[in-house]
C-alpha positions as CSV (number, residue, x, y, z in Angstrom):
1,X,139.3,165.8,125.8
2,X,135.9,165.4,126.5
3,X,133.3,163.2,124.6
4,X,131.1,165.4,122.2
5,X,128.4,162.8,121.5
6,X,126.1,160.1,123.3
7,X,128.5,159.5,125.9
8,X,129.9,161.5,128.3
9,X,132.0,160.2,130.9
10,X,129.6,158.7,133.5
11,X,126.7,158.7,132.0
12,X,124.3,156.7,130.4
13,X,122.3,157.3,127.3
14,X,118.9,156.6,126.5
15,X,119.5,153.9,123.7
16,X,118.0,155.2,119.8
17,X,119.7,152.1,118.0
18,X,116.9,149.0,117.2
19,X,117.0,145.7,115.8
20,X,115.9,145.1,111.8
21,X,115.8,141.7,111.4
22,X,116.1,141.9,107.5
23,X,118.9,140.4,105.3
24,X,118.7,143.6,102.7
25,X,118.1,147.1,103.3
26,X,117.6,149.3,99.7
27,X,118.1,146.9,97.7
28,X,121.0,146.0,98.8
29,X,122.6,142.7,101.1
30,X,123.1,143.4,105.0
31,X,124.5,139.6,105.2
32,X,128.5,139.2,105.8
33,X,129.2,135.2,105.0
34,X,132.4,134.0,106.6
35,X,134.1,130.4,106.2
36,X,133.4,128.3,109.1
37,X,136.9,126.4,110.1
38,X,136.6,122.9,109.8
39,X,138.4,119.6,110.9
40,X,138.6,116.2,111.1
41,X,138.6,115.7,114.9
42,X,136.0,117.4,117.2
43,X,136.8,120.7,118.9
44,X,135.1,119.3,122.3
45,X,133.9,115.0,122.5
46,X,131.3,114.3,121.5
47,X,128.4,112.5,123.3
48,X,128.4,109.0,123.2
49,X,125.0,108.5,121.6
50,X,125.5,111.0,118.8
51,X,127.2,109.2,115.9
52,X,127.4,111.3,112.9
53,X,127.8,110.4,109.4
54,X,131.2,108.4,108.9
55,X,133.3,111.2,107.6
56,X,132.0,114.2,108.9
57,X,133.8,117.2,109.7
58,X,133.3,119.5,112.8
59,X,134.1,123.3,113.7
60,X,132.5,125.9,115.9
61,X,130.1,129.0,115.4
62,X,131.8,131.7,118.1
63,X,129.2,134.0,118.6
64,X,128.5,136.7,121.3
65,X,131.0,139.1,122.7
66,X,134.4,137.7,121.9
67,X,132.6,134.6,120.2
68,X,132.4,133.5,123.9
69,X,129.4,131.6,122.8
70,X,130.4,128.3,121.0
71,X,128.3,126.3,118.8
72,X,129.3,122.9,117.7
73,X,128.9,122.3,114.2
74,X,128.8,119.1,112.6
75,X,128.9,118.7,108.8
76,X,129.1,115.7,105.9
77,X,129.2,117.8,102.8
78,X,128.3,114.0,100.4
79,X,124.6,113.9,102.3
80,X,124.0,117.3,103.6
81,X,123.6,116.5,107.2
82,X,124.3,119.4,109.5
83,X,124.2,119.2,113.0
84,X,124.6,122.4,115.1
85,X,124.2,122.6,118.9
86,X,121.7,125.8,119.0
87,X,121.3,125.8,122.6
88,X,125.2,124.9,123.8
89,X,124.1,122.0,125.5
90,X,126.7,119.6,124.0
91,X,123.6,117.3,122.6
92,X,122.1,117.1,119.1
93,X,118.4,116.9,119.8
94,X,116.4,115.8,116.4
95,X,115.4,119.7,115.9
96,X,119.3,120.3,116.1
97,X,119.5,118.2,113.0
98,X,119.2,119.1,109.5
99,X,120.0,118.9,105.7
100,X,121.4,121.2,104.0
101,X,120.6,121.6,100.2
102,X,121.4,124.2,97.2
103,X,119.6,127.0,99.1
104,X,121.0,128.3,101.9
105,X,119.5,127.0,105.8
106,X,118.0,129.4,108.3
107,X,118.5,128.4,112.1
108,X,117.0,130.4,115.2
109,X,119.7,130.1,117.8
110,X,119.9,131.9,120.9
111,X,123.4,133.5,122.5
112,X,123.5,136.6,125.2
113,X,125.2,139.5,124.6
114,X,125.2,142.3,127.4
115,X,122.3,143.7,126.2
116,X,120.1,140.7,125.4
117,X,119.3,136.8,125.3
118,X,117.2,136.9,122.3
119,X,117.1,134.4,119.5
120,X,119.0,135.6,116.2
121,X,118.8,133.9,112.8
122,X,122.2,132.2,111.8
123,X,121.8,131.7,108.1
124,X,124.5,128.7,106.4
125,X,125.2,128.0,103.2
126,X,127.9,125.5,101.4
127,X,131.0,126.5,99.9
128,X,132.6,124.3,98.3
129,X,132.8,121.0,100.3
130,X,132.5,123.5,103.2
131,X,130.5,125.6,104.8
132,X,129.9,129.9,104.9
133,X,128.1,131.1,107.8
134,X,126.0,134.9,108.6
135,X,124.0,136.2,111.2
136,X,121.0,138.0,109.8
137,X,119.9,141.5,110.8
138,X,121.5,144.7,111.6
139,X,121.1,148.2,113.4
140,X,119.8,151.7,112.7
141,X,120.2,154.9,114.3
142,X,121.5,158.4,114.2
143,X,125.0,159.7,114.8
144,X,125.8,163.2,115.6
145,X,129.3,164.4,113.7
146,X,130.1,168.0,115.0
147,X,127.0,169.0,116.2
148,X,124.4,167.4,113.1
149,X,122.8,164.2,113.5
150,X,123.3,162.0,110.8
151,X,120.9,158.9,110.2
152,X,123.2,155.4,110.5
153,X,123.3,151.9,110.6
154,X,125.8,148.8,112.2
155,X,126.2,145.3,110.0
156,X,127.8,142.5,111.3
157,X,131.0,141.5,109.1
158,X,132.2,138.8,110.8
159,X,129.2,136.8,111.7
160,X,129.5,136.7,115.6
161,X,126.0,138.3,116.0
162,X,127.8,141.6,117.5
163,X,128.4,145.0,116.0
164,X,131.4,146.0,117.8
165,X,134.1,144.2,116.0
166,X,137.2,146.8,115.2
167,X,137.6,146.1,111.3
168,X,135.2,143.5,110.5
169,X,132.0,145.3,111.4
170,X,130.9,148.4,109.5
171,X,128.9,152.0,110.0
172,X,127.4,153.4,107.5
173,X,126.7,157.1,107.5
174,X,124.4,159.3,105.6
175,X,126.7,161.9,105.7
176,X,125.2,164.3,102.6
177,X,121.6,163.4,103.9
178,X,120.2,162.3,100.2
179,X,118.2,159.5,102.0
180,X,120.7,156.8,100.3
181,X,123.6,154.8,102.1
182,X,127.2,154.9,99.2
183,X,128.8,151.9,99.9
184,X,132.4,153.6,98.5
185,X,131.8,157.4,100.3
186,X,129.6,156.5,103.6
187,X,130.4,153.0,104.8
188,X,133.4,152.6,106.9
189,X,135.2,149.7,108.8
190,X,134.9,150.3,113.1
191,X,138.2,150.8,114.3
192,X,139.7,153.6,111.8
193,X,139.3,157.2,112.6
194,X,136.8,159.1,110.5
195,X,137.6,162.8,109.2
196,X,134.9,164.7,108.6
197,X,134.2,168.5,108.7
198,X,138.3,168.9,109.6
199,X,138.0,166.7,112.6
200,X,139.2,162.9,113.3
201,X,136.1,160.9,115.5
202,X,135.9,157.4,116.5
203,X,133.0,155.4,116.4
204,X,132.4,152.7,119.4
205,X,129.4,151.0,119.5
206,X,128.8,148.3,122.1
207,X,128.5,144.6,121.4
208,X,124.6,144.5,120.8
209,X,124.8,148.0,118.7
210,X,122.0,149.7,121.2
211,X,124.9,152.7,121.6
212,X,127.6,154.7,120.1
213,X,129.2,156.3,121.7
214,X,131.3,159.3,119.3
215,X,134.5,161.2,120.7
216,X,137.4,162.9,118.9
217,X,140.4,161.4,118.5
218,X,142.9,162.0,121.1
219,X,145.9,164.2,119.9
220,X,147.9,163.4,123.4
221,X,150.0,159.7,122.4
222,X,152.6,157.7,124.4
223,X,154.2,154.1,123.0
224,X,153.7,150.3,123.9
225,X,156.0,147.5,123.7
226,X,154.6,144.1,123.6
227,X,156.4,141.0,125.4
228,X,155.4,137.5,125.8
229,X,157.3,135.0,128.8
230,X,158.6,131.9,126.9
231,X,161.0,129.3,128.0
232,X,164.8,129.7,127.9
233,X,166.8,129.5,124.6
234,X,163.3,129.6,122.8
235,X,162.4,132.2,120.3
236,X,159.6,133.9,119.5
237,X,158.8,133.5,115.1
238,X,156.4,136.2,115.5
239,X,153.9,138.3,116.9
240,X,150.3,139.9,115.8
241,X,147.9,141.6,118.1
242,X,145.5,143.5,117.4
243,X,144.7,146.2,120.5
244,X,141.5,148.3,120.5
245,X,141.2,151.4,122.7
246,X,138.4,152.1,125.0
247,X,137.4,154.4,122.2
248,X,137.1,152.4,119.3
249,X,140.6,152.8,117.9
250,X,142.4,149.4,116.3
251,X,146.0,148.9,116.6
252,X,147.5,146.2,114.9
253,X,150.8,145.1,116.7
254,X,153.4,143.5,114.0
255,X,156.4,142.8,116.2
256,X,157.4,142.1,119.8
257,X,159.7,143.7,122.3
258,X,159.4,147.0,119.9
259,X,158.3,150.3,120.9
260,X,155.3,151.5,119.1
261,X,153.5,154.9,119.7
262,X,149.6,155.4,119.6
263,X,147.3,157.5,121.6
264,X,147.2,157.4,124.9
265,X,144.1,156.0,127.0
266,X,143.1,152.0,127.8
267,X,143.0,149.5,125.7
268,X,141.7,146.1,125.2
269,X,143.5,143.0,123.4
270,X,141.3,141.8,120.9
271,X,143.2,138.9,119.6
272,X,147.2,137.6,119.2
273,X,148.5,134.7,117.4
274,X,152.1,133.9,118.5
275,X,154.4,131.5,117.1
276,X,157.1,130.2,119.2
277,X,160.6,128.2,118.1
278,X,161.7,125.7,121.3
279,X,165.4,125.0,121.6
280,X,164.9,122.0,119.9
281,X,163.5,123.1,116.8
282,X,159.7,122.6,117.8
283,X,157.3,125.5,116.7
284,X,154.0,125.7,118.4
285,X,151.4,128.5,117.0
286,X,149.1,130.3,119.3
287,X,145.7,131.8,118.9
288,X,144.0,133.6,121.3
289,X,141.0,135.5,121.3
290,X,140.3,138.8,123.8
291,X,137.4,138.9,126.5
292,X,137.0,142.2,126.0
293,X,138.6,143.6,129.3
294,X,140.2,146.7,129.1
295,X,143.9,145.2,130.7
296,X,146.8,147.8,129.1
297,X,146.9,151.8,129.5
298,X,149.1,153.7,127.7
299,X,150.1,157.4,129.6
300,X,151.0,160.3,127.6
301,X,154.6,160.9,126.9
302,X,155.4,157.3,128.8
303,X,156.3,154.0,127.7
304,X,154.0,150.7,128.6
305,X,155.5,147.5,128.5
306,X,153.3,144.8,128.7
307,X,152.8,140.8,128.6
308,X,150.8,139.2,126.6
309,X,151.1,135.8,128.6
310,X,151.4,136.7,132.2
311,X,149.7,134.7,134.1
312,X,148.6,131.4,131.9
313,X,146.1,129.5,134.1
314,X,143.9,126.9,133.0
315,X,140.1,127.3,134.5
316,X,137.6,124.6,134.4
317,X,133.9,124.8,133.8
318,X,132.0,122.1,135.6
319,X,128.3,122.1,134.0
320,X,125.6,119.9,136.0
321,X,121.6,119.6,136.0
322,X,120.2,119.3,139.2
323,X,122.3,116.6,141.5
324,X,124.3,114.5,140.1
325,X,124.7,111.0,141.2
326,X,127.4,108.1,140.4
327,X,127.1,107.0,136.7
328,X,126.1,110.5,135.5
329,X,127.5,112.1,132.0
330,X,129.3,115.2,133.3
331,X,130.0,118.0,131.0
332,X,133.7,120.1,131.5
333,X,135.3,122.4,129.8
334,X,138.4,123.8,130.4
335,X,140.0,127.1,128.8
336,X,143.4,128.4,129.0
337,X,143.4,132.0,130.1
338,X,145.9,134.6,130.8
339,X,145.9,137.8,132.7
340,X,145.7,140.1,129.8
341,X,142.2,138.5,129.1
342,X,143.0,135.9,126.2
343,X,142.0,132.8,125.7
344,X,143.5,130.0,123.6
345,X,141.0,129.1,120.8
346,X,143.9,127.3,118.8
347,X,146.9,125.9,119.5
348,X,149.3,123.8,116.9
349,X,152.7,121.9,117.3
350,X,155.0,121.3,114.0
351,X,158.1,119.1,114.2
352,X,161.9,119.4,113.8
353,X,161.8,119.9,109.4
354,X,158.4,121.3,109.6
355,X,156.3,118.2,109.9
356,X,153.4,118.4,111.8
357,X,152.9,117.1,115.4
358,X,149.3,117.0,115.0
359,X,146.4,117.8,116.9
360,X,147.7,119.2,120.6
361,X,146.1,117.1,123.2
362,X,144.6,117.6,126.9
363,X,143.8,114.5,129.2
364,X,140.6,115.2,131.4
365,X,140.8,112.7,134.5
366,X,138.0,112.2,137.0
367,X,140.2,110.8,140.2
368,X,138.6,109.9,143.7
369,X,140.4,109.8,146.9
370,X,143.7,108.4,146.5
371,X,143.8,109.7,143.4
372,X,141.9,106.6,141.6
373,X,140.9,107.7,138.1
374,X,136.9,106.7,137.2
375,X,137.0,108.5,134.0
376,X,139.0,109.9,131.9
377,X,138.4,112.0,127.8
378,X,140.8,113.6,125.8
379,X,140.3,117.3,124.8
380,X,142.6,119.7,122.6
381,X,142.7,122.1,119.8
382,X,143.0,121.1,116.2
């Protein structure tokens, strides 16, 4: 079935969506706070000459597409220091350095998406003895719903400075055209069908929210079975991934090596957490984020089995400036990828009798010839 709005296969739109960099529009709140995951140990070392406050605690802000774009937080909830690595250089420079009081902190920090490298205004606040964090602004537009253009806007509700996230984001519609916005009748989550006028559309805007692209749903359907490759006599505890068609459409996966129907068409994995039993009573949880590749397609009338973790490699990320000569700090940072484009953002081991193994660790070894080690740092998920 063809596209009926904005899109039409092989073609590209001129883009009607802008930028309001505002935190309220009529009144009401455009900001989505989300909890920013903290731990004791750092998710990457840090540099040697940046020694935070005895007791701090670290996490990262994953913003961009896929929350490719890390930001190191550091954060001492007793003084209000708050360190955050704007630029993703791995360094705290004294403007990367601030306190945090009773009022919430506004932070200009820059991140690409496909669409741009501007700044955006990351806005934290405490909560608790941690710390919320939203990205401010949002889009507006039109949409065109069976043949009527409808005025519109994206928000961001999961604070990764994108407006394409499949249940966390949201469109709102002005679908009776009163010139007001009802958050209970005309906002809706991406990633769920909308019926409207006797018809099913799905919404898919792209990650900077320039375009939407509007199509109704496909009636033709085929299944899926998920698998994942684990060692012999281990088990797997359980499975969630959440799938997103190249239209828009979120699946939520509940259970491996099932068969589970849904339209047909391509599909990206947007995320999976797995948790594995070993034959000896280890459990080690998984979670993995999507790159946003559509990897899995789903024929009409056929069933698709796919692997979630074909192909595991580990890639390595070597970042210099200019040449770098013998006693240089080098920067590395390796990810854990698969074929279905996932990456491992968490990984945790627990014991025989549930006690837990603790952080999961990585050894990163600089070796010469002969396989002499200069250096060596420890790196791992917490």
């Amino acid at each position: 079935m063809l596209p009926i709005l904005l899109l039409a296969m092989g073609q590209t739109p001129t883009p009607t969506w802008t930028f309001q960099d505002e935190a309220a529009r009529d009144g009401r709140s455009m900001l989505t706070f989300r909890a920013v995951e903290l731990g004791d140990v750092p998710p990457r070392p840090l540099h040697s000459e940046d020694k935070p406050p005895a007791g701090s605690r670290f996490g990262d802000l994953r913003l961009g597409p896929g929350g490719a774009a890390r930001r190191l937080v550091v954060w001492h909830a007793e003084t209000g220091a708050l360190w955050l690595d704007g630029d993703g250089d791995g360094r705290f420079a004294k403007r990367e350095r601030h306190t945090l009081g009773k009022d919430p902190l506004e932070v200009r920090v820059p991140f690409p998406t496909p669409e741009s490298r501007d700044a955006r205004t990351v806005i934290l606040k405490r909560r608790g003895d941690g710390l919320a964090v939203a990205v401010r602004g949002y889009m507006a537009g039109t949409v065109t719903l069976g043949g009527k253009a409808y005025p519109a806007f994206l928000t961001d509700g999961d604070a990764d400075g994108c407006f394409d996230s499949a249940a966390a984001d949201r469109v709102w519609i002005d679908l009776d055209t009163d010139g007001r916005f009802d958050p209970l009748t005309e906002q809706f989550p991406l990633g769920a069908p909308l019926a409207h006028g006797g018809t099913s559309y799905l919404l898919r805007p792209d990650a900077g929210g320039t375009r939407v692209a509007v199509r109704e749903r496909p009636a033709e359907t085929g299944t899926v079975r998920l698998t994942v490759t684990r060692l012999p006599k281990s088990e797997v505890q359980e499975l969630n991934a959440h799938l997103v068609s190249e239209w828009g459409e979120l699946v939520v996966v509940e259970q491996g090596d099932h068969q589970l129907p849904l339209p047909a068409g391509r599909y990206r994995i947007d995320s999976a957490r797995l948790r594995l039993k070993g034959a000896g009573g280890e459990v080690w949880a998984y979670h993995f984020a999507g790159t946003g590749a559509l990897v899995l397609t789903v024929d009409k009338g056929k069933e698709t089995t796919f692997d979630l973790t074909a192909g595991t490699r580990v890639t390595v990320d070597v970042t210099t400036r200019g040449e770098v000569k013998a006693g240089d700090a080098v920067r590395v940072r390796p990810d854990i990828v698969t074929a279905a484009g996932l990456y491992l953002v968490e990984c945790e081991a627990t014991g025989v009798g549930g006690a837990r193994a603790g952080p999961v660790q990585a050894a990163i070894r600089l070796t010469g010839p002969g396989s002499e080690t200069a250096d060596e740092v420890w790196s791992g998920f917490l």
